[in-house]
C-alpha positions as CSV (number, residue, x, y, z in Angstrom):
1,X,-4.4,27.0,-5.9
2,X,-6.3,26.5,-8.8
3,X,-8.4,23.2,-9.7
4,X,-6.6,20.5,-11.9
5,X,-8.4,17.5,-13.0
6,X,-6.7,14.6,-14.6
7,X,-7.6,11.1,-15.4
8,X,-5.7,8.3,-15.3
9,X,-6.2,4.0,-15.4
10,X,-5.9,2.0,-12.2
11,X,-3.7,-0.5,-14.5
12,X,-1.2,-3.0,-13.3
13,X,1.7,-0.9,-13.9
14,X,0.4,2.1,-12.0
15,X,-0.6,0.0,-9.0
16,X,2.8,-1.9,-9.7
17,X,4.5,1.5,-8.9
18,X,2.4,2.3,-5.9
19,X,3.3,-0.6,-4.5
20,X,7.0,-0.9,-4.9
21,X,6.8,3.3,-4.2
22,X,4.8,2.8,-1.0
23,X,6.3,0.0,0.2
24,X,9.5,1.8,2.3
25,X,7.2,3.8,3.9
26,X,4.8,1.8,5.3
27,X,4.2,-0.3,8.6
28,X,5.1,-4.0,6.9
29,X,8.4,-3.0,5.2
30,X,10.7,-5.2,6.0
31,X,9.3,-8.4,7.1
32,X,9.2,-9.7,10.1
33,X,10.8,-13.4,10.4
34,X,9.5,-13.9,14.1
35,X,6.1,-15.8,13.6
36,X,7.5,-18.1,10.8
37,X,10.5,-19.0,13.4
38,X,7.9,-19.8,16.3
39,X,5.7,-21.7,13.8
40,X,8.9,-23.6,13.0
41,X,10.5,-23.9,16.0
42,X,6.9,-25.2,17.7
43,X,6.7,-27.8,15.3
44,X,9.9,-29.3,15.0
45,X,9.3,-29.3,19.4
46,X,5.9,-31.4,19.0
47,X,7.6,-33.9,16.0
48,X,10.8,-34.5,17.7
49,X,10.1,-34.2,21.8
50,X,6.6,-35.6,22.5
51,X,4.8,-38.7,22.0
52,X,2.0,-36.6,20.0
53,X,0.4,-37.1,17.1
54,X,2.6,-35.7,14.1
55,X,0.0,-33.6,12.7
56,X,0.5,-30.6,14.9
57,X,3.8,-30.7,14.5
58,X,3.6,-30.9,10.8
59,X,0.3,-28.4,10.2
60,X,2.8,-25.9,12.4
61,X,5.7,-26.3,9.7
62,X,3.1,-26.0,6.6
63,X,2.0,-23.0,8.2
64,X,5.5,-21.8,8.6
65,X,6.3,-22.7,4.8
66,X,2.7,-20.9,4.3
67,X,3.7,-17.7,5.8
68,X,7.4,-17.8,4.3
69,X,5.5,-17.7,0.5
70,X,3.6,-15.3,1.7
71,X,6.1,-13.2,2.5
72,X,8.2,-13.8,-0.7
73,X,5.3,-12.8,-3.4
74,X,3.5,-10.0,-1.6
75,X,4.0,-8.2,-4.6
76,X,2.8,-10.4,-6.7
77,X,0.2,-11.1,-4.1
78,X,-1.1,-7.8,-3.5
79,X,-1.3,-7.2,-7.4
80,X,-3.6,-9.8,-7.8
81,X,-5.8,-9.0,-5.5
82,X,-6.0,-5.5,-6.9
83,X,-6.1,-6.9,-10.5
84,X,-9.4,-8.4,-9.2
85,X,-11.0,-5.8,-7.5
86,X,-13.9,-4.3,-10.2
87,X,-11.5,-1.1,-9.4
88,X,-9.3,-2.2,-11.7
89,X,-8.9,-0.9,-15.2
90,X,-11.3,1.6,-14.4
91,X,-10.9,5.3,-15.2
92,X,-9.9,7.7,-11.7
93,X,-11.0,10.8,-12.4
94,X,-8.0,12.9,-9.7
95,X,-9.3,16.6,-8.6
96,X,-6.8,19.0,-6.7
97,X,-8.3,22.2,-5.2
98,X,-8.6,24.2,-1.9
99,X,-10.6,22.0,-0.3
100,X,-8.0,18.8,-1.0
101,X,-7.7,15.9,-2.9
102,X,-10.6,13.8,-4.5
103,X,-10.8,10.4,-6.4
104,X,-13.8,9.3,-7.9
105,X,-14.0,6.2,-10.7
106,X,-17.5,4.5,-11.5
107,X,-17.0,2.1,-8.0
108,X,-15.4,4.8,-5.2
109,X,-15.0,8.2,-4.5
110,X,-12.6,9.7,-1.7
111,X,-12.2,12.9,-0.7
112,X,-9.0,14.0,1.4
113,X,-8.6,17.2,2.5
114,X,-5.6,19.2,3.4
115,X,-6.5,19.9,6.4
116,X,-6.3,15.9,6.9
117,X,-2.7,15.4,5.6
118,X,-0.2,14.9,8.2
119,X,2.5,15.2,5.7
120,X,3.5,14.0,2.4
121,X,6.8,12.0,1.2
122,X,8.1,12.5,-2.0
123,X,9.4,9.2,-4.0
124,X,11.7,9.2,-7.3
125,X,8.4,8.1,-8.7
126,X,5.3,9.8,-6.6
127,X,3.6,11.8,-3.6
128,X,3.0,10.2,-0.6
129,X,-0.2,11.6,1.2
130,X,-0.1,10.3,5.1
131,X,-3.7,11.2,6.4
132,X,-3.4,12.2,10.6
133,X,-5.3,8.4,10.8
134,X,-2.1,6.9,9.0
135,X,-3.8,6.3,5.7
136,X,-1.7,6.7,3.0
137,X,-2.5,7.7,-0.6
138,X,-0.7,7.3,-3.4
139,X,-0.1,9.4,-6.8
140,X,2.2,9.2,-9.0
141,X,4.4,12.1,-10.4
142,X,3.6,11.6,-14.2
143,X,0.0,13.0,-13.5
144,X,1.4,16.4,-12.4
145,X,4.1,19.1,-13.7
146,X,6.4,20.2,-11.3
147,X,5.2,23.3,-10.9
148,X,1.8,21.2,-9.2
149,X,4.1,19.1,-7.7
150,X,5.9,22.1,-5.6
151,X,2.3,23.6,-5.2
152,X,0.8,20.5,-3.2
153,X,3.7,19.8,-1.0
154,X,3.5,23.7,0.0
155,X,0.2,23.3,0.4
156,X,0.6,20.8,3.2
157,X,3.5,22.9,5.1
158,X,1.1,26.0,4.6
159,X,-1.7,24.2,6.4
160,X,-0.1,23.2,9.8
């Protein structure tokens, strides 16, 4: 494989599309509507069946309305708290070679090698890389021709 070097902006859009590209394949994709159900449930116990104070009962339900929120805008959540990183708007400089993949923008570099990747999923959008420690980076498929594209997922098959 030869070397390709690209560059590309950490902007909102791209990390909009990691996101909403990632987000099937990771541990938290569907939500899980447990915790939010015992904070409620607890609550509404301590209000209505004891003679306690009703600030337990009603900090458990605010956490509960808390968590719900939380669960609704993750999107929007985790956006803004990429928007801001000093990451953001930066310049990635993205190098694919032998050795594996590398990032590097004026605040990070990472280095993933092949060797590392467990396997890769493939999205409408973008590549998937799962590192053996679960890790998973994301690039999208408008930095790459499909000849590249076909190249890195051999690569991975190749190394196993």
């Amino acid at each position: 494989m030869q070397t390709f070097n690209t560059q590309f902006t950490l902007s909102r859009e791209y990390l909009a599309e990691c996101f909403d590209q990632s987000l099937p394949y990771g541990k938290n994709a569907r939500p899980n509507y447990l915790f939010p159900a015992l904070l409620f449930g607890t609550g509404s116990g301590l209000l209505f069946f004891t003679d306690q104070p009703t600030i337990a009962g009603v900090m458990l339900i605010a956490l509960c309305a808390v968590e719900l929120l939380h669960m609704r805008f993750r999107r929007a959540w985790w956006l803004a708290r990429q928007m801001w990183g000093r990451s953001a708007n930066s310049e990635v400089l993205l190098t694919i070679d032998e050795e594996g993949v590398k990032t590097q923008n004026p605040y990070t570099e990472t280095a993933l090698r092949w060797a590392d990747i467990e396997r890769i999923i493939e999205t409408d959008l973008g590549l998937i890389l799962v590192a053996k420690s679960g890790a998973q980076q994301y690039l999208s498929k408008s930095l790459f021709t499909a000849t590249l594209i076909s190249a890195i997922v051999s690569k991975t098959f190749h190394q196993q």
